[in-house]
N, C-alpha and C positions, 0 to 999 in steps of 0.2 A: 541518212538511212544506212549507207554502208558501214560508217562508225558504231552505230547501235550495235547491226547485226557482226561485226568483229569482238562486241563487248562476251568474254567467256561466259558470263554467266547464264546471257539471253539464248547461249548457242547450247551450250546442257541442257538448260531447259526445255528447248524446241526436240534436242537428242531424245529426250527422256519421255517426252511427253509424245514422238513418234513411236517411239516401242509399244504401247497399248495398241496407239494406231495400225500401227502394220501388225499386230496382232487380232486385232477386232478384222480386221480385213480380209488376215489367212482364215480365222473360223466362217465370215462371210463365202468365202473359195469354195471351204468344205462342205459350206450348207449349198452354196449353188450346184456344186458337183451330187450330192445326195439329191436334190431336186430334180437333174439333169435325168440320174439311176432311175429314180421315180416315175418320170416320164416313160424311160425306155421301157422299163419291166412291164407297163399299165398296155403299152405300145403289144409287147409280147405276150401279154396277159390275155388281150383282146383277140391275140391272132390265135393262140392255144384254143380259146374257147370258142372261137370259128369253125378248129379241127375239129373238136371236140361235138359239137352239135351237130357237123356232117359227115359223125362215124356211122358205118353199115352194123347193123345188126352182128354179124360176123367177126367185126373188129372187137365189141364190146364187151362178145363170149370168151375170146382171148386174151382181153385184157380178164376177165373174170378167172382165167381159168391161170393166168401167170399172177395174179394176184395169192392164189392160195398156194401156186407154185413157193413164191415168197417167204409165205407164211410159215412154211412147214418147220415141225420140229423134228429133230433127230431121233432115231428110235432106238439108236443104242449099236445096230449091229449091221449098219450099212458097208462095213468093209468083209463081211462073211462071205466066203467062196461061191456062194448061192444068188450071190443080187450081181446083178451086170453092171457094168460102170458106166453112167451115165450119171448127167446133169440134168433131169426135168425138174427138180426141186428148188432149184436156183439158188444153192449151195454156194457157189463160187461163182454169183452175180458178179459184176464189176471188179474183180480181182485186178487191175493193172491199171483200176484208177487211181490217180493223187493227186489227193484235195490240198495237202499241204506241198510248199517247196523243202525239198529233199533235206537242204543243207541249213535251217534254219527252224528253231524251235516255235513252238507256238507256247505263248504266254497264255498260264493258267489265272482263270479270272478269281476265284476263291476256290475255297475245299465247304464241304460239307452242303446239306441239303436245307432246306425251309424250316423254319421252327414256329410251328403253333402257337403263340401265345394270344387271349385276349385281346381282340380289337383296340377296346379303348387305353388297353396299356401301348400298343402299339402306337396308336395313332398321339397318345402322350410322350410319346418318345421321339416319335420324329419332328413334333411341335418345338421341343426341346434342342433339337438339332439343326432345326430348319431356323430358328431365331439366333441361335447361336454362328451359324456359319455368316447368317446376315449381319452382324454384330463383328464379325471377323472381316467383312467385305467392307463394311464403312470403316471401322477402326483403323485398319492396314489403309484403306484408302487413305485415310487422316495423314498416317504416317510415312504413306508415299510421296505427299503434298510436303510435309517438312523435309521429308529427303533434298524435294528437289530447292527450299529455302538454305541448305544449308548450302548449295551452290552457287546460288541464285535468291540472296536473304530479298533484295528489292522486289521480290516477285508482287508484292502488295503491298497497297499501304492501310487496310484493316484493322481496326485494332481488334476485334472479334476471330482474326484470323492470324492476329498475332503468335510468332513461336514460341511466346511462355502460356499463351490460352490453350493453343491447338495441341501441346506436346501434352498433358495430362488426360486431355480428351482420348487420346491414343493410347498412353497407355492404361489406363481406368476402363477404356470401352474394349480392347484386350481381352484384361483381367478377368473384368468383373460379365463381361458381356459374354465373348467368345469363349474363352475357357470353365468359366465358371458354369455356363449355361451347360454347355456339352457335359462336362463333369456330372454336372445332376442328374443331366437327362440319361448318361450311361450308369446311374446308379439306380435309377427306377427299373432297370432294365437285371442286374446284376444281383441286387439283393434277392428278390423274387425267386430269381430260378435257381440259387444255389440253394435257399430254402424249400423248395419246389412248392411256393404256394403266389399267389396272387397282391401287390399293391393292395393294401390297406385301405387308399381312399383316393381312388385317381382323383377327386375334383382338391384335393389338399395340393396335389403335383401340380394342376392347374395357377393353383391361389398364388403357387411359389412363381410358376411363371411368370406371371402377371406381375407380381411383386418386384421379380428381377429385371425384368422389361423396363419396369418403371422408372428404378433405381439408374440405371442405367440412361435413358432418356432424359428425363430430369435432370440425371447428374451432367453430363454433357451442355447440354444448353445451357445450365447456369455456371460452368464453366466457361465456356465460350461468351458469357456476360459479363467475366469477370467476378462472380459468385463462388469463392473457394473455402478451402480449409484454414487459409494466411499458410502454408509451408507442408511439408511432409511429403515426402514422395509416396505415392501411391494410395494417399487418402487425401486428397484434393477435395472429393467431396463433402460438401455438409454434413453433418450429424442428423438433419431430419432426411436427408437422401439415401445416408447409407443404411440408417435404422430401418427403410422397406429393404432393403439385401439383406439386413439380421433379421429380421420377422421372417423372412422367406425361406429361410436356412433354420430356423428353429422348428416349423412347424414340419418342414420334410424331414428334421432328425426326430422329431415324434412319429411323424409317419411311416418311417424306413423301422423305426423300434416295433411298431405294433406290428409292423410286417415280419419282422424279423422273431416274434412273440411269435405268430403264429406258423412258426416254420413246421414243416413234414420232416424234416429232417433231425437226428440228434446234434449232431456238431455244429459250430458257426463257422464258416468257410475262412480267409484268412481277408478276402478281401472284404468281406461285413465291418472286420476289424479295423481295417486302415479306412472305408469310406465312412463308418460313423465318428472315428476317434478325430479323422478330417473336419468334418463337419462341427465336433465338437470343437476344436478347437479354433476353428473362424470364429465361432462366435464370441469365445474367449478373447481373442486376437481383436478383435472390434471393440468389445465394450472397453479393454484396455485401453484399448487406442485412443478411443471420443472421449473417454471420463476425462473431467476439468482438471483433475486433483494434482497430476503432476505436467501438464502443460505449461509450464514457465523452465526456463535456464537446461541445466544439466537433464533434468528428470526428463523435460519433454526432450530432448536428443536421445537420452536411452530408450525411451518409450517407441520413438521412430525407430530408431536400428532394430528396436521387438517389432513391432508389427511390420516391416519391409521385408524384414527374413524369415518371420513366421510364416506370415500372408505367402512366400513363396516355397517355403519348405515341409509347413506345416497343413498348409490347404493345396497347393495347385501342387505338388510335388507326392504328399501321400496320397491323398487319393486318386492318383494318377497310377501308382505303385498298385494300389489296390486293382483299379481296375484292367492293369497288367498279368495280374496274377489269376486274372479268369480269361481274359481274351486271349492271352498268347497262347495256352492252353488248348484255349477252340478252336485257332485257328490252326493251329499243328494237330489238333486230335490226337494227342498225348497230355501224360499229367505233366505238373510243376515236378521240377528236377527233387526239388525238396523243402520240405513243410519246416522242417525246423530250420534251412536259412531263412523265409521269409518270416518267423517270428523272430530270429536276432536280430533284423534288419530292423523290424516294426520296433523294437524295445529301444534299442539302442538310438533307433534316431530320435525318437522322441528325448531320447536320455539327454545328445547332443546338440541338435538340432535348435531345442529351446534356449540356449546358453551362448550362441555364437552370432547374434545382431549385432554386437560393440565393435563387433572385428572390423567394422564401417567405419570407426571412428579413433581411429589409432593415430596415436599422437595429437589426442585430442584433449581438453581438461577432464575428459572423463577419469577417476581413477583408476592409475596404473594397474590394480589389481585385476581390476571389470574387464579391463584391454587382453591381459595377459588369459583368463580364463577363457575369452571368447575363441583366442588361437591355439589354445590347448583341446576347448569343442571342434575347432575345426579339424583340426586334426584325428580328434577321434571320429568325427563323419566317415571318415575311408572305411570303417567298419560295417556299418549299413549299405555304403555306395559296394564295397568290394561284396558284401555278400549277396546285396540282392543282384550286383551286375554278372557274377557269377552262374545265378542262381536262375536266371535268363538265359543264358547263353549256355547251359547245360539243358536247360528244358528245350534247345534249337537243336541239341546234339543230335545227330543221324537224318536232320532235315535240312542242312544246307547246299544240298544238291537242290531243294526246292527255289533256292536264290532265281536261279536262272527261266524259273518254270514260274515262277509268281508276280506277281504286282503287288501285291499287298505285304508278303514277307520280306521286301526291304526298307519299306517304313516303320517295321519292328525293332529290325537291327541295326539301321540307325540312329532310331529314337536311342536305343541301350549302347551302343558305342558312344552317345550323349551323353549319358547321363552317368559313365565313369569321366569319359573325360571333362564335360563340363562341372561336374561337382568336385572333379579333386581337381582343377585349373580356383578353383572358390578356396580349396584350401591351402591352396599357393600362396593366390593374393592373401592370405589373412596374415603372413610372416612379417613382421615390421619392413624388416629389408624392403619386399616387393610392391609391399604396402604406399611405401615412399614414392617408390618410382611410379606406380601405375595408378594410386587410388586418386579420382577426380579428375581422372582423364577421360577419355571417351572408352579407355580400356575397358570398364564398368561395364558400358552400354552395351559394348560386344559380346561381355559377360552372361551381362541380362538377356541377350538373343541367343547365345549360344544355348542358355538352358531352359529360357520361358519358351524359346520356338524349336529349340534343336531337340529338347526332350519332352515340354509337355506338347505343344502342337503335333511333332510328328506322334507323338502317342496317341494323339486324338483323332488323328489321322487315320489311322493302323484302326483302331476299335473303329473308324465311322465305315470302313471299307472292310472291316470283317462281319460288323452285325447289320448292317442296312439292307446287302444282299441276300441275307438268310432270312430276314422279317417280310419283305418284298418277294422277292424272288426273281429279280432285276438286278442285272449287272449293268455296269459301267463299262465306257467303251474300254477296252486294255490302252488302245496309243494314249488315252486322255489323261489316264490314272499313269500312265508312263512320264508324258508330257511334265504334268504333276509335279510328280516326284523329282524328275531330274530340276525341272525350276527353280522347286523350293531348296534343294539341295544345294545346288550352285549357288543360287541365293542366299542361304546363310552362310555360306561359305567366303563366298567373294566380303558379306558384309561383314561380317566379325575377322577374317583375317586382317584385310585391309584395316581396320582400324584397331587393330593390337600393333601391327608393323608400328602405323604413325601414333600411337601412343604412346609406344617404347619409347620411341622418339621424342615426343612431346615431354615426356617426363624428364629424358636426362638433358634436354634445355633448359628447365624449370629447375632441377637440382644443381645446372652452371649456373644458376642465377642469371641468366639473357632475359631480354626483355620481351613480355608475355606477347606483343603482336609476333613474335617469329615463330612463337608456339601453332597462332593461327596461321601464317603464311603458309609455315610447313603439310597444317593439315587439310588445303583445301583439296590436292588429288589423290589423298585418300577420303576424303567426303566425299571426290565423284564417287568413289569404286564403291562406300557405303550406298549412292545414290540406285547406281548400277544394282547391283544385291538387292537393295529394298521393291526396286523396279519387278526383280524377275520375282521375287515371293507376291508381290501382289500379283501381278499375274498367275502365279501356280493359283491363287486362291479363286478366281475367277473360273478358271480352269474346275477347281474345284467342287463350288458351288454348280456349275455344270454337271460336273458327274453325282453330286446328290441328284438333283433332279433329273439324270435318266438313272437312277436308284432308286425311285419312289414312285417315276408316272412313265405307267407302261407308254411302248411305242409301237404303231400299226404298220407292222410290217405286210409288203405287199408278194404271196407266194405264188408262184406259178407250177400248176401240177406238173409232176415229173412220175411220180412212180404209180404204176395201176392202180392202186388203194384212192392215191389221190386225185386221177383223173376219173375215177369211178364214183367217187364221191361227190365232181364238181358235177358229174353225169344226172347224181341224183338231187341237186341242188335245185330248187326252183328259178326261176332266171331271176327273181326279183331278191333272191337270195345270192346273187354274186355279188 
């Protein structure tokens, strides 16, 4: 037994898989401790309303009579030589209390106030969010589970739970589940009111749900059956599985159109622009992708490099962009810095964007020519990444004093300090040189987290904790949304550095020509620290999912009267009405 337990692998795992534990344990503490508050307040609630039922007639007048005391408004000329100086108004009530500690800020939980719209768009919206983040907990759960394989590959001997089954489940249920859902659901949201009119056809919003639930469900299990694509990253799934995620994405770009037809408004906003042109182009992105006609040799490897970098540039990347261009807005309650850089950004990436898949494939029998044009598109990418990241970070100008007063405005700006630096680290690698050294390492993967989690998740992040508390009218605890933040943060941090370090590495082994196990040997303690990182973003998401739902379902707080208004109130309450 003691040999077992000396074995590294069984002892990371037991590491790893106590972190949720003593986590589920601290949130256990805080719900005992709230329980505890519960008790006591109910304790002192009971004894108020003891005092309260055997006040004298006399007490009651007083309390009636400092109530309107309270109340009073200013008339304008109370410091005129004629009125004597006194307090019966209760003007300078409690002047020397503090509610806050002196030397420490208090975290502001959002800005701005409730927004009216439609029940049932609402209640489509949070369906949309509420499936999506679900989608997000199993996914990352998935991809927790291979973390701890890559320390610990013995963990199972499963073939349904194998790391070539379980790794596409993860990232397909991502994609297609987490991201993709959110995405839609903030565009039923988005289109509507920059039009100022109403969804078209909530039960259409509905059918796409359902649609992508499915696609998503289905595709999964027959994954995990062994039921795939034969190859391709990021489209594992079947062609009759992904065709429900295209039906579900055509009929909401019919939908969002007829809404968009019947806008109040004359202009089309900018973000109309990038969430239908998005949309259009998944679909495009897909049929390419399934058709039979160039799936053999060379053509199906070009085909793949189109749909890996469209699917992320073209779908989870612009319309991502678009709905940047209406939230960060709301959330500062100021405009976009400027309307003609986010149309050069939209032109232009579309320009470059579609042209730069091959750049995956360098040094490969693809023609030279196809090679060299994709790293000439990457290169010109810095033109959209530099104008829109610009074009951000000017629309923040004269608000980052709020850094320190918010929760929600630093997953704005680190989503956008992402998304310069993870899209121009993309136009690095595309250079033959670095291409050499880093491409088919784990360098990639880091790649792929740095910008599928560092810029669209934290984006979806930022929009779920700027529009859920103005539809509700519920905030989230601030420690939790703090908690949150720092998690995911460290957590991508810790994951994508750590493994560019041992990739660097891994590559100029592979370019001595050494022999490919010391490649592995090298990377198994930067696999922990990927392990590690992986660990603490599931958690934030957990975390997460938490503060959706104290976003969406009120909580009974228990109050005890304090001020005359409200002990006169409880006065007039009936007892069966406490």
């Amino acid at each position: 037994m003691d040999k077992l337990f000396n074995e590294p692998g069984l002892q990371l795992t037991i590491i790893l898989l106590a972190i949720p534990i003593i986590f589920a344990i601290i949130l256990m503490l805080i719900r005992v401790n709230r329980m505890i508050k519960d008790v006591m307040r109910k304790i002192e609630l009971k004894s108020v309303n003891e005092k309260i039922a055997g006040m004298l007639p006399e007490e009651i007048s007083a309390l009636e009579t400092r109530r309107q005391e309270l109340e009073f408004q200013l008339s304008g000329n109370e410091l005129s030589p004629e009125t004597r100086v006194k307090d019966p108004k209760g003007i300078i009530d409690k002047t020397a209390d503090v509610t806050d500690i002196r030397f420490l800020h208090t975290k502001r939980k959002s800005a701005g106030g409730k927004i009216e719209i439609p029940t049932e768009e609402k209640q489509l919206i949070l369906w949309y969010l509420a499936c999506a983040i679900f989608w997000l907990f199993v996914g990352t759960s998935v991809g927790f589970y291979l973390g701890i394989k890559f320390v610990a590959p013995d963990a199972d001997h499963i073939s349904w739970l194998s790391f070539g089954r379980l790794r596409p489940v993860h990232t397909n249920m991502v994609f297609w589940g987490w991201s993709s859902m959110a995405m839609v659901g903030f565009s039923y949201y988005v289109v509507p009111r920059v039009g100022n009119t109403r969804i078209f056809s909530v039960r259409t919003g509905y059918t796409t749900l359902a649609l992508m639930n499915a696609a998503v469900l289905i595709g999964s299990i027959f994954l995990m059956s062994g039921i795939n694509n034969s190859g391709g990253e990021y489209r594992e799934y079947i062609w009759p599985v992904m065709s429900l995620f295209a039906v579900g994405i055509i009929i909401t770009v019919y939908n969002l159109l007829k809404t968009i037809a019947a806008r109040k408004t004359e202009e089309i906003y900018v973000s109309n622009w990038y969430i239908v042109a998005a949309m259009m182009f998944v679909i495009t992105i897909l049929v390419v992708a399934y058709l039979p006609f160039w799936q053999q040799g060379l053509g199906e490897t070009i085909v793949q490099g189109y749909f890996m970098h469209q699917g992320v540039g073209m779908w989870f990347m612009f319309l991502n962009l678009g709905l940047m261009y209406y939230f960060l807005p709301q959330e500062l309650n100021s405009p976009v810095y400027s309307y003609s850089l986010s149309i050069l950004a939209f032109w232009t990436q579309i320009l470059f964007y579609t042209l730069i898949g091959t750049h995956h494939f360098i040094f490969s029998a693809i023609p030279w020519w196809m090679q060299t044009v994709a790293i000439v598109a990457s290169v010109g990418m810095v033109i959209p990444v530099a104008a829109g990241s610009v074009n951000f970070m000017m629309t923040i100008r004269g608000s980052w004093h709020r850094l320190k007063l918010s929760y929600v405005l630093p997953f704005y700006v680190v989503s956008i300090i992402f998304y310069f630096t993870g899209s121009m680290q993309g136009t690095v690698e595309a250079f033959r040189t670095t291409n050499l050294l880093w491409h088919f390492t784990d360098f990639t993967v880091a790649h792929s987290h740095l910008t599928m989690y560092g810029i669209i998740t934290f984006m979806l992040f930022s929009f779920t904790y700027t529009l859920i508390p103005r539809l509700t009218s519920l905030q989230p605890p601030s420690l939790t949304v703090g908690l949150h933040f720092w998690m995911a943060l460290i957590g991508v941090l810790l994951y994508t550095i750590s493994l560019m370090i041992g990739s660097t590495e891994k590559g100029m082994l592979w370019m001595a020509k050494k022999p490919f196990i010391e490649s592995v040997v090298l990377m198994v303690p930067y696999w922990l620290w990927r392990a590690i990182g992986g660990t603490m973003m599931w958690i934030s998401h957990i975390i997460f999912a938490y503060n959706f739902y104290r976003m969406i379902k009120p909580r009974k707080e228990i109050l005890v009267p304090q001020t005359p208004a409200e002990i006169l109130q409880s006065i007039k309450l009936k007892p069966s009405d406490k």
